[in-house]
PDB file of the backbone (N, CA, C, O) and the ligand in Angstrom, with CONECT records:
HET     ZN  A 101       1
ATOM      1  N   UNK A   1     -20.527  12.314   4.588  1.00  0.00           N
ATOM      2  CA  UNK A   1     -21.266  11.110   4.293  1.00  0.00           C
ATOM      3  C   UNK A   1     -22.733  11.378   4.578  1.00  0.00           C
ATOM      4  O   UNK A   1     -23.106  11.574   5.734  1.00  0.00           O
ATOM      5  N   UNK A   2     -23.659  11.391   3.448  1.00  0.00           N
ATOM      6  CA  UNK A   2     -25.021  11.428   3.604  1.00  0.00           C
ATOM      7  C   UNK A   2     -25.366   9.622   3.816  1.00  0.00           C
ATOM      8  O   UNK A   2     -24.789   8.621   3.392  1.00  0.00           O
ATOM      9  N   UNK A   3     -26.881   9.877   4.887  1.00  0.00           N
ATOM     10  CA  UNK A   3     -27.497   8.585   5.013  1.00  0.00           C
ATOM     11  C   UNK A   3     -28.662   9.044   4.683  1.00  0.00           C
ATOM     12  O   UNK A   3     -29.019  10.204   4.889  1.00  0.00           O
ATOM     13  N   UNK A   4     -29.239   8.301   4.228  1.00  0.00           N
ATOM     14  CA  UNK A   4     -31.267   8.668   3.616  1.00  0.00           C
ATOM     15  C   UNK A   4     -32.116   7.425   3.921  1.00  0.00           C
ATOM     16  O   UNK A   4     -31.761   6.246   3.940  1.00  0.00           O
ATOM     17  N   UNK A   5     -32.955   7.800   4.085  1.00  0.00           N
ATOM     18  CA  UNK A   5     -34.119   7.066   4.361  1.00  0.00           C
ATOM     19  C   UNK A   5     -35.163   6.707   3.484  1.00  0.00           C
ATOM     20  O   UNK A   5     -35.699   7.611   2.844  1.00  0.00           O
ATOM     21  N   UNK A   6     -35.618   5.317   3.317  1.00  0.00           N
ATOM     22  CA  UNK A   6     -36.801   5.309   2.137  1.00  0.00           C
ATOM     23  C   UNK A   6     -38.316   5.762   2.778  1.00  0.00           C
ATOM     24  O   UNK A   6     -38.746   5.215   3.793  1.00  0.00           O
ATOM     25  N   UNK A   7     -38.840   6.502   2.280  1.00  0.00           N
ATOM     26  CA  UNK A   7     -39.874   6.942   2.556  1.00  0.00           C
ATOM     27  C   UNK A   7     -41.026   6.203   2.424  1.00  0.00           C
ATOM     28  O   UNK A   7     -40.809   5.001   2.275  1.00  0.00           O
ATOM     29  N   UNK A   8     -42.358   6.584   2.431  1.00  0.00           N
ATOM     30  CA  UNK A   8     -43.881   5.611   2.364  1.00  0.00           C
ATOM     31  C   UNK A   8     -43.871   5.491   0.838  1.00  0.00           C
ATOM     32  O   UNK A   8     -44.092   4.434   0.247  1.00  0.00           O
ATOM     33  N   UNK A   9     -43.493   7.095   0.027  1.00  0.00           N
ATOM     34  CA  UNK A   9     -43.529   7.041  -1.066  1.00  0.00           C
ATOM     35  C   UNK A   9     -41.986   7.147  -1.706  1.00  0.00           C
ATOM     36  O   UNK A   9     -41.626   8.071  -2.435  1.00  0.00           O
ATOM     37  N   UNK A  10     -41.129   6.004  -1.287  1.00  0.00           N
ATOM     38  CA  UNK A  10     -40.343   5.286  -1.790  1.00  0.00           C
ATOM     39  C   UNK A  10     -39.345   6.783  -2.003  1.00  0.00           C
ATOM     40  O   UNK A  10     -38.230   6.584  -2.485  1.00  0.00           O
ATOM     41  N   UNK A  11     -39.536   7.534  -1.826  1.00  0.00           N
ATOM     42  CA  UNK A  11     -38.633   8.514  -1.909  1.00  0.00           C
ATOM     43  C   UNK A  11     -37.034   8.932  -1.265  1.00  0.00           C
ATOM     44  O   UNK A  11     -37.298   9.008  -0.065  1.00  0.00           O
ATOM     45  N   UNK A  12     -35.688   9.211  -1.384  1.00  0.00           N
ATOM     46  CA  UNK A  12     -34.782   9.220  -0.874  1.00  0.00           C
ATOM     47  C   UNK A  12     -35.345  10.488   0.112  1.00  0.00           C
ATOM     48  O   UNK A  12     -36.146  11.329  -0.295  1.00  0.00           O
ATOM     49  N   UNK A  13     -34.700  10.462   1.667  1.00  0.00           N
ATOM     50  CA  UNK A  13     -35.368  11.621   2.047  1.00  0.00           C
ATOM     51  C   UNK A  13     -33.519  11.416   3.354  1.00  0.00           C
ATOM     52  O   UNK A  13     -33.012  10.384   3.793  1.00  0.00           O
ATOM     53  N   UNK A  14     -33.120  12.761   3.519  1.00  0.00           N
ATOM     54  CA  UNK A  14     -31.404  12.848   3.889  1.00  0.00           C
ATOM     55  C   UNK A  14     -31.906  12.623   5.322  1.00  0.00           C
ATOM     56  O   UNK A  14     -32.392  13.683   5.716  1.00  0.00           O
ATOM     57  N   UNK A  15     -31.970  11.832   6.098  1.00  0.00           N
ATOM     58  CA  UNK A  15     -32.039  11.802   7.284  1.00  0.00           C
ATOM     59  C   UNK A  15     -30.756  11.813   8.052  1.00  0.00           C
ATOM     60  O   UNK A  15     -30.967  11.658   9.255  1.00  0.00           O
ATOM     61  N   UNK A  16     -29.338  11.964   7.704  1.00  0.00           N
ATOM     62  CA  UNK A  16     -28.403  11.902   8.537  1.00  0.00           C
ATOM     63  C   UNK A  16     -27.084  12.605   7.957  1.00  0.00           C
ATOM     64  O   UNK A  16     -26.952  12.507   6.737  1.00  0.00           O
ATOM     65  N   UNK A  17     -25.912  13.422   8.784  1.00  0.00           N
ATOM     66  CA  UNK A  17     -24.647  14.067   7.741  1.00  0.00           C
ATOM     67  C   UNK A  17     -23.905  13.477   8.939  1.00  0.00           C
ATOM     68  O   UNK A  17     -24.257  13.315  10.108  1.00  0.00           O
ATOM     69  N   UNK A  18     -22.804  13.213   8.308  1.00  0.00           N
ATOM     70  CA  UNK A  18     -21.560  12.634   9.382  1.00  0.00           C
ATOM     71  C   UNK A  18     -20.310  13.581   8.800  1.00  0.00           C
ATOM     72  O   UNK A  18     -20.086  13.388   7.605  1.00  0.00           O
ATOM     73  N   UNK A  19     -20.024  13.915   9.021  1.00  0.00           N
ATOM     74  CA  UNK A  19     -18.249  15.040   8.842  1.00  0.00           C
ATOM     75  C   UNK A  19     -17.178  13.522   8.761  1.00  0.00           C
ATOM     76  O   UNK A  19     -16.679  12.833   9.652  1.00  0.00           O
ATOM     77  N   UNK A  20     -17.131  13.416   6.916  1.00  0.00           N
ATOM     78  CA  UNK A  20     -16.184  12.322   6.649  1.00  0.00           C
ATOM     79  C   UNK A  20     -14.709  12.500   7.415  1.00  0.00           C
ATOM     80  O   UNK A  20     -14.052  11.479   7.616  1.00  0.00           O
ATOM     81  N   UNK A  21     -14.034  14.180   7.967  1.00  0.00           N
ATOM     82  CA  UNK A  21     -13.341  13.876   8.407  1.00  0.00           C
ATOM     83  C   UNK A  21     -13.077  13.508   9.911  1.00  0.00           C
ATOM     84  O   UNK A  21     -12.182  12.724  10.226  1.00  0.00           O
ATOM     85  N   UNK A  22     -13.781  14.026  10.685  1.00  0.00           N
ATOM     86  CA  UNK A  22     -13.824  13.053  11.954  1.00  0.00           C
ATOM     87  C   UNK A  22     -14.640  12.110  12.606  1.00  0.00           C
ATOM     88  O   UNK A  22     -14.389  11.523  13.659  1.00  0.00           O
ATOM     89  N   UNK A  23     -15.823  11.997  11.763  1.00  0.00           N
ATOM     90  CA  UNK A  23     -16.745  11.198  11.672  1.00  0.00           C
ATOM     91  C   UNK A  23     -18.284  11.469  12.465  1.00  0.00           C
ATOM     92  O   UNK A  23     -19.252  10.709  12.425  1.00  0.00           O
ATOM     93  N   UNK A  24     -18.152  13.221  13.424  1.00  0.00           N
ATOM     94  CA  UNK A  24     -19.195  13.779  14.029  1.00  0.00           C
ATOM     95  C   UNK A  24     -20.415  13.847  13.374  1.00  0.00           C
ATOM     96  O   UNK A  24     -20.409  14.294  12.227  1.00  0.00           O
ATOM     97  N   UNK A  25     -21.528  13.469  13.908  1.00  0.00           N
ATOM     98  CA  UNK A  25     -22.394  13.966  13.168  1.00  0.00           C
ATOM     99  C   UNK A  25     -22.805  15.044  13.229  1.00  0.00           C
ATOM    100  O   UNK A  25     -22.776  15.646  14.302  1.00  0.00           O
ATOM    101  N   UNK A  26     -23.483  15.805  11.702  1.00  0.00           N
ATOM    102  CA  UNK A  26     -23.409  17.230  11.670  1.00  0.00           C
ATOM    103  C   UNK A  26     -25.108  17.401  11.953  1.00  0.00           C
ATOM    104  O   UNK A  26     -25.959  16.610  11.546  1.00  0.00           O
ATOM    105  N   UNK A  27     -25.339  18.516  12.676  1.00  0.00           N
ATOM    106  CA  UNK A  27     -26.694  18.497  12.668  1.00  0.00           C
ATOM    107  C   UNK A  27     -27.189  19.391  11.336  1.00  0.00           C
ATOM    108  O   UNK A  27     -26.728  20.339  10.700  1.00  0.00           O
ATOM    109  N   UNK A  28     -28.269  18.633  11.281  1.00  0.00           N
ATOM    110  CA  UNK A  28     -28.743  19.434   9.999  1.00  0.00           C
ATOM    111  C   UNK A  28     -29.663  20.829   9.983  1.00  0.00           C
ATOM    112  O   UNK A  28     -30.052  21.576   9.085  1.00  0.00           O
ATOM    113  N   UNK A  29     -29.823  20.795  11.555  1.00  0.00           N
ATOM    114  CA  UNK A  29     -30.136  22.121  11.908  1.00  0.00           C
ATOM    115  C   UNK A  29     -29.963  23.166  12.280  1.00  0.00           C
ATOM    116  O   UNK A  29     -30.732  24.118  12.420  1.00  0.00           O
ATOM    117  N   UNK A  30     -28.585  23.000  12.521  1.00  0.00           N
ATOM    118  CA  UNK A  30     -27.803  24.303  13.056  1.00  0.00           C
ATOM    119  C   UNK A  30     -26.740  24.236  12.666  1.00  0.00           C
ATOM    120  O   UNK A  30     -26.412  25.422  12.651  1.00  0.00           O
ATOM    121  N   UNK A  31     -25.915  23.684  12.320  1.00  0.00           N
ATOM    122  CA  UNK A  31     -24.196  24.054  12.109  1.00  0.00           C
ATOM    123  C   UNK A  31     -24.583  23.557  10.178  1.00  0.00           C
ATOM    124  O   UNK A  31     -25.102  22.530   9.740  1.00  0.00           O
ATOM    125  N   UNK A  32     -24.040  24.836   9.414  1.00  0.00           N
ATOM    126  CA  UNK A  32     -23.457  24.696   8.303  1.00  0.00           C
ATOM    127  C   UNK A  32     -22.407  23.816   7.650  1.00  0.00           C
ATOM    128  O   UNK A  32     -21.397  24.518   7.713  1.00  0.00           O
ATOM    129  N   UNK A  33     -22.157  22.964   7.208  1.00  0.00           N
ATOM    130  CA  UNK A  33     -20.869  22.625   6.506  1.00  0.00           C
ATOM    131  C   UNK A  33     -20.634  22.747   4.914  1.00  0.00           C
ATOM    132  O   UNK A  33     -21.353  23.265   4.060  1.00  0.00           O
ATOM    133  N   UNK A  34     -19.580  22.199   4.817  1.00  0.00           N
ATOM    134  CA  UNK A  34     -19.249  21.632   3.518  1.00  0.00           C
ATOM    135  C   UNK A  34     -19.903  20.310   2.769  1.00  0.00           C
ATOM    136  O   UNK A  34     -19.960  19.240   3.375  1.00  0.00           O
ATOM    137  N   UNK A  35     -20.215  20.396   1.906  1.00  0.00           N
ATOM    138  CA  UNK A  35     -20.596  19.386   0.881  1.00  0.00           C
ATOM    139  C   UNK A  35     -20.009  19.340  -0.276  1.00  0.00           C
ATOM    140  O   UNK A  35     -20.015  20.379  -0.936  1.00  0.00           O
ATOM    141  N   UNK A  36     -19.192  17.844  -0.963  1.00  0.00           N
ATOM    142  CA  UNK A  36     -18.487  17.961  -2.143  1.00  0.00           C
ATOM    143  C   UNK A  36     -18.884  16.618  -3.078  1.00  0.00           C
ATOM    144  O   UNK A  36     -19.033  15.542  -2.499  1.00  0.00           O
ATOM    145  N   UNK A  37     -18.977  16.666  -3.880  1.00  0.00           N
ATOM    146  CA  UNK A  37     -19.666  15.998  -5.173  1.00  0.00           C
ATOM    147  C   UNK A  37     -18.395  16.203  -6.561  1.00  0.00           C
ATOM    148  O   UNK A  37     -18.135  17.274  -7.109  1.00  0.00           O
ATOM    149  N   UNK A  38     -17.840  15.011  -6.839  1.00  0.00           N
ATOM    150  CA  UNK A  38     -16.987  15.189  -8.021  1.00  0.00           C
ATOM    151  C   UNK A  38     -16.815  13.290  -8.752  1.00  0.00           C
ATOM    152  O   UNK A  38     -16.291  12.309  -8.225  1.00  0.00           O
ATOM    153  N   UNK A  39     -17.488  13.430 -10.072  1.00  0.00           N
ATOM    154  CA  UNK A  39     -17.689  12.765 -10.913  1.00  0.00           C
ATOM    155  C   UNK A  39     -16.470  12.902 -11.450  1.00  0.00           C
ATOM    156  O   UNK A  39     -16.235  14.055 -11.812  1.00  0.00           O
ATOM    157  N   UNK A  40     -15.420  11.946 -11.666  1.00  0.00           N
ATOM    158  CA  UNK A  40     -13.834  11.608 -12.127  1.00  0.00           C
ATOM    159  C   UNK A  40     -14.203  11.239 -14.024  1.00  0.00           C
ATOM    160  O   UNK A  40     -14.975  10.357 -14.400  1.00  0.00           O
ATOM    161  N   UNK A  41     -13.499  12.080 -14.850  1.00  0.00           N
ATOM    162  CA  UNK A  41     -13.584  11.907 -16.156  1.00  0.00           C
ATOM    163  C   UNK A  41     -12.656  11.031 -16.556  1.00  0.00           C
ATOM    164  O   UNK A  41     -11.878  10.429 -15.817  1.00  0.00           O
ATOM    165  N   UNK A  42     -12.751  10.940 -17.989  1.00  0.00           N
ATOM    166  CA  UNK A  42     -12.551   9.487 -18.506  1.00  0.00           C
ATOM    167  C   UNK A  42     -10.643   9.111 -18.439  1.00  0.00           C
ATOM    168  O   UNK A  42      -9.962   8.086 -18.400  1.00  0.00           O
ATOM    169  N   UNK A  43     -10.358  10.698 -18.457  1.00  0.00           N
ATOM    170  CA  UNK A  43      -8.928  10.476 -18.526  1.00  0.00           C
ATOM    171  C   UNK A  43      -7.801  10.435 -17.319  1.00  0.00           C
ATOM    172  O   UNK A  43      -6.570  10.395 -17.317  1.00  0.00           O
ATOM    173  N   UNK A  44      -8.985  10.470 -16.122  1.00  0.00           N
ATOM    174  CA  UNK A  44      -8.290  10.881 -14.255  1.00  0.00           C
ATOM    175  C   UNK A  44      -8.072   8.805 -14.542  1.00  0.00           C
ATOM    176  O   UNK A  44      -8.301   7.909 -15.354  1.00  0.00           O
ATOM    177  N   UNK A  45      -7.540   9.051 -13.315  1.00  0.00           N
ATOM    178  CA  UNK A  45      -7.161   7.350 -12.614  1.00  0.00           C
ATOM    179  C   UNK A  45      -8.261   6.609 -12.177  1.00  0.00           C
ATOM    180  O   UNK A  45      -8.380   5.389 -12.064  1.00  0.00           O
ATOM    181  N   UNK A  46      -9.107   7.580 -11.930  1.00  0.00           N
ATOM    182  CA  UNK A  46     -10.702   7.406 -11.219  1.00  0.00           C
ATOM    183  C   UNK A  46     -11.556   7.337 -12.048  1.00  0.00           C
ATOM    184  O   UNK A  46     -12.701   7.475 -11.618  1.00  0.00           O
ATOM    185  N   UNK A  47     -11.393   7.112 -13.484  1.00  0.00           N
ATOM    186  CA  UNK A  47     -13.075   7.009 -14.511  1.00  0.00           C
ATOM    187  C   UNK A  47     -13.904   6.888 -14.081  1.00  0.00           C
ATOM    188  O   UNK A  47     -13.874   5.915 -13.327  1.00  0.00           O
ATOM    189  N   UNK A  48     -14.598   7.267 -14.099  1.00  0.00           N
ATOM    190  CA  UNK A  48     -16.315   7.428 -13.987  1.00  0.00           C
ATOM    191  C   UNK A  48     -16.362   7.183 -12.578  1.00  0.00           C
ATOM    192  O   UNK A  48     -17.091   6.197 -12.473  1.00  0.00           O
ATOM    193  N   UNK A  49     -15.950   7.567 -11.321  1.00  0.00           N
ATOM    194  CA  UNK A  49     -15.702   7.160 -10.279  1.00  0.00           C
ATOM    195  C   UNK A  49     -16.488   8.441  -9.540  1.00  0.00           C
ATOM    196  O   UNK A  49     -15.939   9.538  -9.643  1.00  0.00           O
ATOM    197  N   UNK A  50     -17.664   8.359  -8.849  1.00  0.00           N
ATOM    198  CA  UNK A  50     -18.537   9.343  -8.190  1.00  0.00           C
ATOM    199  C   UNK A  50     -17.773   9.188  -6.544  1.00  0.00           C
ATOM    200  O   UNK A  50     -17.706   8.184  -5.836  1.00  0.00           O
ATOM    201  N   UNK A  51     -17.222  10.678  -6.269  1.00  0.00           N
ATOM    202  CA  UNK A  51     -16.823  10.626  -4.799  1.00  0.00           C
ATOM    203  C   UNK A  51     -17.844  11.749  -4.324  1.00  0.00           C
ATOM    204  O   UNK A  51     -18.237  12.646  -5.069  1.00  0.00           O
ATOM    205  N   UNK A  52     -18.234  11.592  -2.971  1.00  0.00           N
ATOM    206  CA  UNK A  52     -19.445  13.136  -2.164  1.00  0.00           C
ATOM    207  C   UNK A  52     -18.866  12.424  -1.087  1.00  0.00           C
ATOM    208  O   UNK A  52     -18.671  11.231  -0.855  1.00  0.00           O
ATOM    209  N   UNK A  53     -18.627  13.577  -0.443  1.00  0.00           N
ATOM    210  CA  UNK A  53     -18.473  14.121   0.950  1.00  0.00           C
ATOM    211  C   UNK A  53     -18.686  14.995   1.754  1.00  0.00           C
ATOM    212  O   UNK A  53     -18.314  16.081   1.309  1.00  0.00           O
ATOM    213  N   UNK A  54     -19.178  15.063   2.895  1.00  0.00           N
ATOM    214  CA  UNK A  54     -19.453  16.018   4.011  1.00  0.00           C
ATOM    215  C   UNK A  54     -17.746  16.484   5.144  1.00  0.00           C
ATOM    216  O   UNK A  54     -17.046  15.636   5.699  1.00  0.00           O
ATOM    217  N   UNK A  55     -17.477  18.187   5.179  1.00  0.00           N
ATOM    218  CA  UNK A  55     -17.201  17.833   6.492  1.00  0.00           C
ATOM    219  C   UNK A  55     -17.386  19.181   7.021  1.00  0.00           C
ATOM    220  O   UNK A  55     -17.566  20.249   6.435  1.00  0.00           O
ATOM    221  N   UNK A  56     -17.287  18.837   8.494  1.00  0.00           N
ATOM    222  CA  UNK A  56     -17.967  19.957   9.234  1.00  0.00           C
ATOM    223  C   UNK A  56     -16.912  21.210   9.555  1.00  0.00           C
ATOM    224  O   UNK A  56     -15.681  21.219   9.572  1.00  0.00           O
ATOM    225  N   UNK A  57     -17.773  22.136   9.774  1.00  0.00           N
ATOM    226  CA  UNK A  57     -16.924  23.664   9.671  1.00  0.00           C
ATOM    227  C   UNK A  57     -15.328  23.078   9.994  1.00  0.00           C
ATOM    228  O   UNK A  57     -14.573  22.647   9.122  1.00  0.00           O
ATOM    229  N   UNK A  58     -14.981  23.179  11.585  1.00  0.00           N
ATOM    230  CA  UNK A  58     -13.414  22.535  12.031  1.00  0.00           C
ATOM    231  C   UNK A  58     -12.701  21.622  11.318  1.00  0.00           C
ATOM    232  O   UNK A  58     -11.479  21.616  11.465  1.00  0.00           O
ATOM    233  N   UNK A  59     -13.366  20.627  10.362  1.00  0.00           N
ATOM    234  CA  UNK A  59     -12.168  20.049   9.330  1.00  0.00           C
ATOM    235  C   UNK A  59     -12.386  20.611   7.941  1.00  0.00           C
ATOM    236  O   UNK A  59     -12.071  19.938   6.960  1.00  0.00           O
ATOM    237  N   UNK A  60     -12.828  21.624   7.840  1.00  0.00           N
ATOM    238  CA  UNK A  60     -13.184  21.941   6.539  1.00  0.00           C
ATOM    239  C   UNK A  60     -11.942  23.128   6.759  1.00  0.00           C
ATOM    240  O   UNK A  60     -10.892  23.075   6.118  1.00  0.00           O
ATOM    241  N   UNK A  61     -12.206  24.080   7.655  1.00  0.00           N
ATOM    242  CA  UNK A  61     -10.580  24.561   8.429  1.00  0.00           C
ATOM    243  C   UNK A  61      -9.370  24.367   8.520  1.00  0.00           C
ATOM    244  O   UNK A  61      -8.397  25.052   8.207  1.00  0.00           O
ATOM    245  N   UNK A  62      -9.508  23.195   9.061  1.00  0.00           N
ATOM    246  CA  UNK A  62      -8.232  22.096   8.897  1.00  0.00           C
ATOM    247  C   UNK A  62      -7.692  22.040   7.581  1.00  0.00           C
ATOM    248  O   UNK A  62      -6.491  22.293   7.493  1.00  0.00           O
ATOM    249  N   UNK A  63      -8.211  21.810   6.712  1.00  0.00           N
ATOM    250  CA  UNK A  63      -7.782  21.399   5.281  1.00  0.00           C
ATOM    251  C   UNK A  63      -7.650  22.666   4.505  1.00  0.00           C
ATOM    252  O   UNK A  63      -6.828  22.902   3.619  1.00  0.00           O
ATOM    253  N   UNK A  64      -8.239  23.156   4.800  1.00  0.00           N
ATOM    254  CA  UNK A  64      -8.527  24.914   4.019  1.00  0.00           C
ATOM    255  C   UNK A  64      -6.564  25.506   4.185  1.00  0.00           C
ATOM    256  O   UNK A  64      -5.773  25.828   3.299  1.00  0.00           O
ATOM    257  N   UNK A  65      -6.404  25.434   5.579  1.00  0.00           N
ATOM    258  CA  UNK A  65      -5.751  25.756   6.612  1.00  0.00           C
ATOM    259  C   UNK A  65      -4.316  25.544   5.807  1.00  0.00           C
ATOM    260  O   UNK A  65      -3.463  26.403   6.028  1.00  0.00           O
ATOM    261  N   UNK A  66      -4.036  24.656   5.048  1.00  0.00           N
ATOM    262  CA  UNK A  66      -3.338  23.701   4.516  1.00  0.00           C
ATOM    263  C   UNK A  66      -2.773  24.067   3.122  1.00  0.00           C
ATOM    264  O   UNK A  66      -1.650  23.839   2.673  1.00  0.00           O
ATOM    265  N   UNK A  67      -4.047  24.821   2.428  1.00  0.00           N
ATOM    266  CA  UNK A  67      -3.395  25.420   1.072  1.00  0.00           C
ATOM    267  C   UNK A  67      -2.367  26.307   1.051  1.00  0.00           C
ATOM    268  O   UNK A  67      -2.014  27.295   1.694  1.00  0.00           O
ATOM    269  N   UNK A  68      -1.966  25.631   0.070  1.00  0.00           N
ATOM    270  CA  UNK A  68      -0.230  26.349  -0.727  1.00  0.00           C
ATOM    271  C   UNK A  68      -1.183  28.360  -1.023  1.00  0.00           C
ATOM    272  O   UNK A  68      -0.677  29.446  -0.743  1.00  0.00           O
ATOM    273  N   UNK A  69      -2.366  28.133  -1.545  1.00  0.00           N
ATOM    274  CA  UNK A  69      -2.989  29.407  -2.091  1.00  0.00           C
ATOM    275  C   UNK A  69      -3.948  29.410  -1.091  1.00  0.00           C
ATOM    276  O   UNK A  69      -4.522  28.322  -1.153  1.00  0.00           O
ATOM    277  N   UNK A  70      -4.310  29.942  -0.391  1.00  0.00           N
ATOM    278  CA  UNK A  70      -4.824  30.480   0.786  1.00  0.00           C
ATOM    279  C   UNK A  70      -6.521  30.978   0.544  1.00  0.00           C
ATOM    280  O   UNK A  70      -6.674  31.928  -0.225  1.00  0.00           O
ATOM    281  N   UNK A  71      -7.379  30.558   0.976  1.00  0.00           N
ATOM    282  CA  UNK A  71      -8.918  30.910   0.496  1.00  0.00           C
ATOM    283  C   UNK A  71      -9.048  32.420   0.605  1.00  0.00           C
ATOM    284  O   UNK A  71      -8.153  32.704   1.401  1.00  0.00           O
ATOM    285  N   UNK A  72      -9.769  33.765   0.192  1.00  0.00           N
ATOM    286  CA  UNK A  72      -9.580  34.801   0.451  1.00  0.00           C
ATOM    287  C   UNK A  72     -11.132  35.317   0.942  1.00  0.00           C
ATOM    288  O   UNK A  72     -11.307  36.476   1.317  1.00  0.00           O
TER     289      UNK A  72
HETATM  290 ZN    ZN A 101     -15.232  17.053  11.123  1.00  0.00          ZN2+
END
């Protein structure tokens, strides 16, 4: 979950990452994560349905952890 801030010059500017899966916040200065962005097409259950999410290294693990096909 990104949070942003409006700027002087009205600009979006990312002032905050939270790890959608446990809800930590991620710092944006030192720990790497995941970021996911997926726009649902016309024929999913989800039309036109914009999902983004953050999560941090340990649930990105977690879930990785989980595949039937294994990341290499
Ligand atoms: Zn997390």
């Amino acid at each position: 979950m990104r949070e942003y801030k409006i700027t002087m010059a009205e600009k979006n500017v990312l002032s905050r990452v939270v790890c959608n899966g446990c809800g930590k916040e991620i710092s944006m200065d030192a720990a790497d994560h995941f970021h996911g962005e997926k726009t649902w097409g016309y024929f999913s259950d989800k039309d036109g349905r914009q999902d983004c999410f953050d999560l941090c290294e340990e649930c990105y693990d977690k879930i990785t952890e989980n595949f039937a096909v294994k990341l290499k």
